[in-house]
FIGULO-299482 format. One record per residue (C-alpha): residue number from 1; x negated, y negated, z negated; residue in three letters. Coordinates in steps of 0.25 Angstrom, whole numbers. Last residue first. Example, Ala and Ser with C-alpha at 12.3 -4.5 7.8 and 13.67 -1.06 7.14 Angstrom:
<rs>
[2; [-55; 4; -29]; SER]
[1; [-49; 18; -31]; ALA]
</rs>
This chain:
<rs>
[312; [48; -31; 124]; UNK]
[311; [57; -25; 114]; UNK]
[310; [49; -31; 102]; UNK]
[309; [53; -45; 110]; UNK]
[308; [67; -43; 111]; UNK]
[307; [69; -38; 95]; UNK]
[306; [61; -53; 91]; UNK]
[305; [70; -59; 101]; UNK]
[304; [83; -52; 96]; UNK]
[303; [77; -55; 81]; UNK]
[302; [76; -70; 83]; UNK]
[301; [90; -71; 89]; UNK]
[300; [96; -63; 79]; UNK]
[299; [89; -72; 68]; UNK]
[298; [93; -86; 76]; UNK]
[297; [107; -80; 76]; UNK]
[296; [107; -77; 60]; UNK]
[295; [102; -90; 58]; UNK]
[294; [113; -99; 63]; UNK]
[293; [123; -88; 57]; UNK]
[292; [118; -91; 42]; UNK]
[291; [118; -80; 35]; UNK]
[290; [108; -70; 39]; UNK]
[289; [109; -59; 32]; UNK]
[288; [97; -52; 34]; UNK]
[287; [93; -39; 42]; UNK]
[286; [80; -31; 37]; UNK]
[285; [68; -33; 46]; UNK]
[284; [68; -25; 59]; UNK]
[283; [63; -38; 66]; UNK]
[282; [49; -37; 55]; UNK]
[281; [40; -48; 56]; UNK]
[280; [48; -55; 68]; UNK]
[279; [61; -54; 60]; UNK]
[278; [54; -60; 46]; UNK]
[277; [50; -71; 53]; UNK]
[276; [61; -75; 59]; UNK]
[275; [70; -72; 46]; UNK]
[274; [61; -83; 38]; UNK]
[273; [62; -94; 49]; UNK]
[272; [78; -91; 48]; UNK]
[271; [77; -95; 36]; UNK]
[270; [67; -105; 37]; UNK]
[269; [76; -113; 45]; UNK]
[268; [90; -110; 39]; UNK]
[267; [85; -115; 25]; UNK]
[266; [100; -114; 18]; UNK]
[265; [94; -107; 4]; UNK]
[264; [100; -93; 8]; UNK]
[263; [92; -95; 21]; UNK]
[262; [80; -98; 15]; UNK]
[261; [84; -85; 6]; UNK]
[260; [86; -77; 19]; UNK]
[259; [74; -79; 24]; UNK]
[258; [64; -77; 13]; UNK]
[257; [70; -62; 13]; UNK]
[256; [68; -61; 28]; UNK]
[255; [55; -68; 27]; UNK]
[254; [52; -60; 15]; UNK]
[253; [55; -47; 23]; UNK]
[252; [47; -49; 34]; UNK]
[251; [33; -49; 27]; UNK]
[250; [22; -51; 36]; UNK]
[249; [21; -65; 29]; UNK]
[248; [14; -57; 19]; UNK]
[247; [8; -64; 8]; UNK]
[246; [15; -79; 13]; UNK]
[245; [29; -68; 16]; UNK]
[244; [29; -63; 1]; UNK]
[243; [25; -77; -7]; UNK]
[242; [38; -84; 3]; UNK]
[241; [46; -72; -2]; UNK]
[240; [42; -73; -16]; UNK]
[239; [46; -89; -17]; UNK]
[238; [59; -86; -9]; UNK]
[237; [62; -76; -21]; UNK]
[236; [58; -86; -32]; UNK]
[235; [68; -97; -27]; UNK]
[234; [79; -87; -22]; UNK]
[233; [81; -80; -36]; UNK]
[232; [95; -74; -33]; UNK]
[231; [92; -61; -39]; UNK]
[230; [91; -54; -25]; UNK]
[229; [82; -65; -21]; UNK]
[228; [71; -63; -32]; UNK]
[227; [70; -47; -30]; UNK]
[226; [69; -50; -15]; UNK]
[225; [56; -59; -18]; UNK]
[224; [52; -51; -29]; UNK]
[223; [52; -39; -18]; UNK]
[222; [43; -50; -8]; UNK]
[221; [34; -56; -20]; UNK]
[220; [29; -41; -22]; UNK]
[219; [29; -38; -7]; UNK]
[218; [21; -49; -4]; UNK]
[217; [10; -44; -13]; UNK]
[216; [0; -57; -14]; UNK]
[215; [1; -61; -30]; UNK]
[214; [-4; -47; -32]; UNK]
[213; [-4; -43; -46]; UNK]
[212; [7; -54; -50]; UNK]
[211; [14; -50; -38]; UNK]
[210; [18; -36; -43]; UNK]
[209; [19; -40; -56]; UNK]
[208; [29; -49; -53]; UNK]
[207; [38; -38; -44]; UNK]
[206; [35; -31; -55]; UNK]
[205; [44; -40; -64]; UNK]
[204; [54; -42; -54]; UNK]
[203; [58; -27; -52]; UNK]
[202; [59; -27; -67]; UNK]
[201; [68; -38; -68]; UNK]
[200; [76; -33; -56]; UNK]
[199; [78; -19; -62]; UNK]
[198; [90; -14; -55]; UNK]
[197; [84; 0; -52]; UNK]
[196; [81; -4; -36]; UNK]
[195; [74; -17; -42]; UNK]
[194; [66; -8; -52]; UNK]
[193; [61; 0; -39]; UNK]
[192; [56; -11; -31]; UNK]
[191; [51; -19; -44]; UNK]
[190; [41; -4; -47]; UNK]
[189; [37; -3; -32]; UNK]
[188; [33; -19; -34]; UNK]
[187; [26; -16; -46]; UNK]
[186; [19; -5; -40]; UNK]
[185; [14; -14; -28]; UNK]
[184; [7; -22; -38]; UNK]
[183; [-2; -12; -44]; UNK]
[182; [-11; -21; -53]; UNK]
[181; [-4; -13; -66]; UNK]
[180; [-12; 0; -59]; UNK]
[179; [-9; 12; -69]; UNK]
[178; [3; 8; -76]; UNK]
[177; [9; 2; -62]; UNK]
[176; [6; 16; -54]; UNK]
[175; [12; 21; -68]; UNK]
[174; [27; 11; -67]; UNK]
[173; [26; 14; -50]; UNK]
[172; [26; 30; -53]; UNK]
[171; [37; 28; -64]; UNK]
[170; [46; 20; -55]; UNK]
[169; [47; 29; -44]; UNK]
[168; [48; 41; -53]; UNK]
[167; [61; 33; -57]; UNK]
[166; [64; 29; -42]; UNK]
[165; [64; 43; -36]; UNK]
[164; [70; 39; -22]; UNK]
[163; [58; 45; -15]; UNK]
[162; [56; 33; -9]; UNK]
[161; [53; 28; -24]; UNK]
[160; [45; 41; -27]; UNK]
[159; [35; 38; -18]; UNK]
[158; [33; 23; -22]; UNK]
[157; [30; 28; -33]; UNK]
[156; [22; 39; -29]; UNK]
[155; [13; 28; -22]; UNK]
[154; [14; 20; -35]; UNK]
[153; [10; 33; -45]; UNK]
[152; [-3; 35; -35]; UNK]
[151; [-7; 20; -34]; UNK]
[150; [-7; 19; -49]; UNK]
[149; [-17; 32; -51]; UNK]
[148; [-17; 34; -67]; UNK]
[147; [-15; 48; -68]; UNK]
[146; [-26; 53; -58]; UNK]
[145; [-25; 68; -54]; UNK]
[144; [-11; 69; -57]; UNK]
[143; [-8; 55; -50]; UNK]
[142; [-13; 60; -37]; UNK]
[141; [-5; 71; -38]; UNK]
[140; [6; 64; -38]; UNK]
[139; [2; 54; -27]; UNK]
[138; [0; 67; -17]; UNK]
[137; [14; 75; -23]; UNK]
[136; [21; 62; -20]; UNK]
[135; [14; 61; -6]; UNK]
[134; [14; 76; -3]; UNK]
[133; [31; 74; -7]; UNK]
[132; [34; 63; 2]; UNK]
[131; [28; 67; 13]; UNK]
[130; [33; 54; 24]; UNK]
[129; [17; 55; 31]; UNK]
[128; [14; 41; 23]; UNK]
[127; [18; 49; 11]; UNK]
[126; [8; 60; 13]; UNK]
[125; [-2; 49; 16]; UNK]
[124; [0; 42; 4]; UNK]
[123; [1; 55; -5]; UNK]
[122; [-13; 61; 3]; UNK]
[121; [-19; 47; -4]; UNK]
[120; [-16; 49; -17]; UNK]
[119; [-19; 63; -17]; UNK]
[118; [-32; 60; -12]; UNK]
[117; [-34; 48; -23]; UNK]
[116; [-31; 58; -35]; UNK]
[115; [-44; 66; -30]; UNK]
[114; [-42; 77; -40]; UNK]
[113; [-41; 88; -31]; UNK]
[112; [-54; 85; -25]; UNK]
[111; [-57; 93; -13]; UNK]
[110; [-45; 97; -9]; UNK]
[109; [-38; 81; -13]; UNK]
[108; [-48; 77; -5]; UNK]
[107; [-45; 86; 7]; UNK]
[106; [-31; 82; 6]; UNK]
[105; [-35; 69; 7]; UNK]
[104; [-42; 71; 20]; UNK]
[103; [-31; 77; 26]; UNK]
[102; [-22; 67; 25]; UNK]
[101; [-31; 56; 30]; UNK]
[100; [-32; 67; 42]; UNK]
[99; [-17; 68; 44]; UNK]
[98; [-14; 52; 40]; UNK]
[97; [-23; 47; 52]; UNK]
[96; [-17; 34; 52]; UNK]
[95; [-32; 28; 51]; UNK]
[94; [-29; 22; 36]; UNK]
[93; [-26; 37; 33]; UNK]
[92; [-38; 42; 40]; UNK]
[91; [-48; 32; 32]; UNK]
[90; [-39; 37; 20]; UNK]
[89; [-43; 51; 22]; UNK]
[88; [-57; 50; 24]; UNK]
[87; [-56; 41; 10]; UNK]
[86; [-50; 54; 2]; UNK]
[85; [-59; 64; 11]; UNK]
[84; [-72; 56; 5]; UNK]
[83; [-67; 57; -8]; UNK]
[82; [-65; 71; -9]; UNK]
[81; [-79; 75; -5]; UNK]
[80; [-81; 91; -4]; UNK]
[79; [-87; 88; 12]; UNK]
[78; [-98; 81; 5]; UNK]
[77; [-108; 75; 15]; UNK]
[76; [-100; 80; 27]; UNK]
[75; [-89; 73; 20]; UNK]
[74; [-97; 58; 18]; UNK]
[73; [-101; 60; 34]; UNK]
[72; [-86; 62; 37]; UNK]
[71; [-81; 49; 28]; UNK]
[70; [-94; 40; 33]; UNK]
[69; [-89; 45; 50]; UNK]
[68; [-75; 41; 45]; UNK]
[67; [-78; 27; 40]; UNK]
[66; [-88; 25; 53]; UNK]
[65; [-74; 27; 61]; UNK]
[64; [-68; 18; 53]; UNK]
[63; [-77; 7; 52]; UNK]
[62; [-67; -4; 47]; UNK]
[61; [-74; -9; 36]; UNK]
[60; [-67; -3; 25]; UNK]
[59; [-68; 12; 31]; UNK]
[58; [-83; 9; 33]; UNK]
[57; [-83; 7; 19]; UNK]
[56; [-76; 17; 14]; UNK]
[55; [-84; 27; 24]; UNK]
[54; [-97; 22; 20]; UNK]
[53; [-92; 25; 2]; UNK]
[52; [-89; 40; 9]; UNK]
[51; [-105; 39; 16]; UNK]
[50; [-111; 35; 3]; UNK]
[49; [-103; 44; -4]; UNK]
[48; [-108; 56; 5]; UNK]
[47; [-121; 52; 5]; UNK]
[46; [-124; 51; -9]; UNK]
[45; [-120; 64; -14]; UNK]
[44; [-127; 68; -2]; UNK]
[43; [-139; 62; -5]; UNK]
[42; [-151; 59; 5]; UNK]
[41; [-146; 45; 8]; UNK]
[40; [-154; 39; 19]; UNK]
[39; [-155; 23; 18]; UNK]
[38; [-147; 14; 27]; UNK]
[37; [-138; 9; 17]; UNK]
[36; [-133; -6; 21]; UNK]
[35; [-119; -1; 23]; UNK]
[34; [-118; 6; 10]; UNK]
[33; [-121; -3; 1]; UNK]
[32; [-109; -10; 0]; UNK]
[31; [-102; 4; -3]; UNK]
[30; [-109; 7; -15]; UNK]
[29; [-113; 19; -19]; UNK]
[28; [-118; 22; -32]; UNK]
[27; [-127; 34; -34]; UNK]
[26; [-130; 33; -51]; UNK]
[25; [-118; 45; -51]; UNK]
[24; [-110; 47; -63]; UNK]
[23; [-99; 52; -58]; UNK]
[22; [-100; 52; -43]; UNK]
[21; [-92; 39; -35]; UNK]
[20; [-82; 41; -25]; UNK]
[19; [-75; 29; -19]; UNK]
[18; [-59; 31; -15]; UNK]
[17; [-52; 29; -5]; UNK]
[16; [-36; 26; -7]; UNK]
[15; [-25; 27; 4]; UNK]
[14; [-18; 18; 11]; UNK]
[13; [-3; 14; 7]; UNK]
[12; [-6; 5; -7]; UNK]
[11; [0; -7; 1]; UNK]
[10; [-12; -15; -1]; UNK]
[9; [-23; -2; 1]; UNK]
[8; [-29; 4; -9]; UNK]
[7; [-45; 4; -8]; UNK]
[6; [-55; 10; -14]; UNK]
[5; [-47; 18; -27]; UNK]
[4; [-58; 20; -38]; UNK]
[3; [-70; 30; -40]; UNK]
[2; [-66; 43; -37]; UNK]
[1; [-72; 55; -44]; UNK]
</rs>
């Protein structure tokens, strides 16, 4: 059986290992441990999960090439090992290598039919390669063979929203919330699809709830922002964008967004400060309406030297 999800990734994109541990079993490995073991290990049972936990390890160092050699070693142990094919196939995943990474879940999922995590992970990859129905079939099933997996109902959810299904849309993101209240991007999925139904209040309370369990989401302060300057709240909407660009001052949109309301407001300089540096992060960010002339030629200015010096 699996013992609990490893590591999850910020945007929920990579996939999930997982550390196995026998029911019942008095052989506890731990991972600090591993490093300074020098001892011969004469069990196979133990071998092989002391050369998968190595492998994690490794994987989280760095040493990838020594991850994969831990991974291989652990199979030759105990080739019928689900779990060491599930965590195989997210170090290929994380190297691009989508085909093998593929493959390797698939192997899981053949050698335990159960492993929930495996069709997890062969959803993300199927979705990642544009397979639209692997990946929904792939986070289904994953939800059949573990009712409760929040990540799984999210990723549908997101899914079925490209999809165009918003109410099954909704449904998913409402259980990935049920199961894992903590989930922030949930409650941001969820406001997303409340604003398209109309429902600002709603939208705005997840949005909340989003940030209140992780006061460092851009994005969250980002849509709350946006939420906030369409219903004519610029004071709390310049607030949010200023809390979106100091998480991630990568983000082009709220300097374009933080830009047009200093504009709004008559504060030409860092108006026009704001729409620089959103068209140096990203010069195919979307156009503004620009409507004071003085600034609108400095910006076509800016971008023709920016598009001058990507051409060179």
């Amino acid at each position: 059986m699996f013992k609990s999800i490893e590591k999850v990734s910020y945007d929920y994109k990579r996939c999930i290992e997982i550390i196995s541990e026998e029911e019942g079993s008095k052989k506890q490995v731990k991972i600090k441990e591993l490093e300074s073991s020098n001892e011969q290990i004469y069990d196979d049972s133990a071998r092989h999960q002391v050369s998968m936990e190595r492998g994690l390890l490794n994987k989280g160092k760095g040493n990838i090439d020594q991850a994969f050699k831990d991974y291989e070693q652990s199979i030759q142990i105990n080739p019928s090992s689900a779990l060491v094919y599930n965590n195989r196939g997210v170090l290929y995943h994380e190297l691009g290598d989508k085909q093998s990474a593929l493959n390797d879940f698939s192997q899981a999922i053949i050698l335990n039919p159960k492993l929930s995590v495996a069709y997890f992970n062969r959803g993300l990859i199927y979705q990642e390669m544009g397979n639209c129905v692997e990946a929904l079939s792939g986070y289904s099933q994953a939800i059949t063979h573990d009712s409760k997996f929040s990540l799984a109902f999210f990723k549908r959810g997101v899914l079925y929203e490209e999809m165009g299904n918003r109410e099954n849309a909704l449904s998913d993101c409402n259980q990935a919330i049920l199961h894992d209240p903590q989930l922030s991007q949930a409650f941001i999925r969820r406001g997303l699809l409340y604003e398209e139904m109309g429902n600002k209040e709603n939208a705005l309370n997840d949005y909340n709830q989003a940030i209140l369990h992780d006061p460092q989401l851009s994005q969250a302060f980002l849509r709350r922002g946006l939420l906030y300057e369409e219903i004519g709240n610029r004071e709390n909407a310049l607030s949010d964008y200023n809390q979106a660009i100091l998480h991630d001052p990568q983000l082009s949109q709220a300097f374009l967004r933080r830009g047009v309301l200093y504009e709004e407001i008559g504060d030409k300089e860092k108006a026009f400060n704001d729409y620089c540096s959103a068209l140096q992060l990203d010069p195919n960010c979307a156009p503004v309406q620009i409507s004071n002339g003085e600034l609108q030629m400095l910006i076509v200015c800016l971008l023709s030297k920016i598009i001058s010096n990507q051409v060179k």
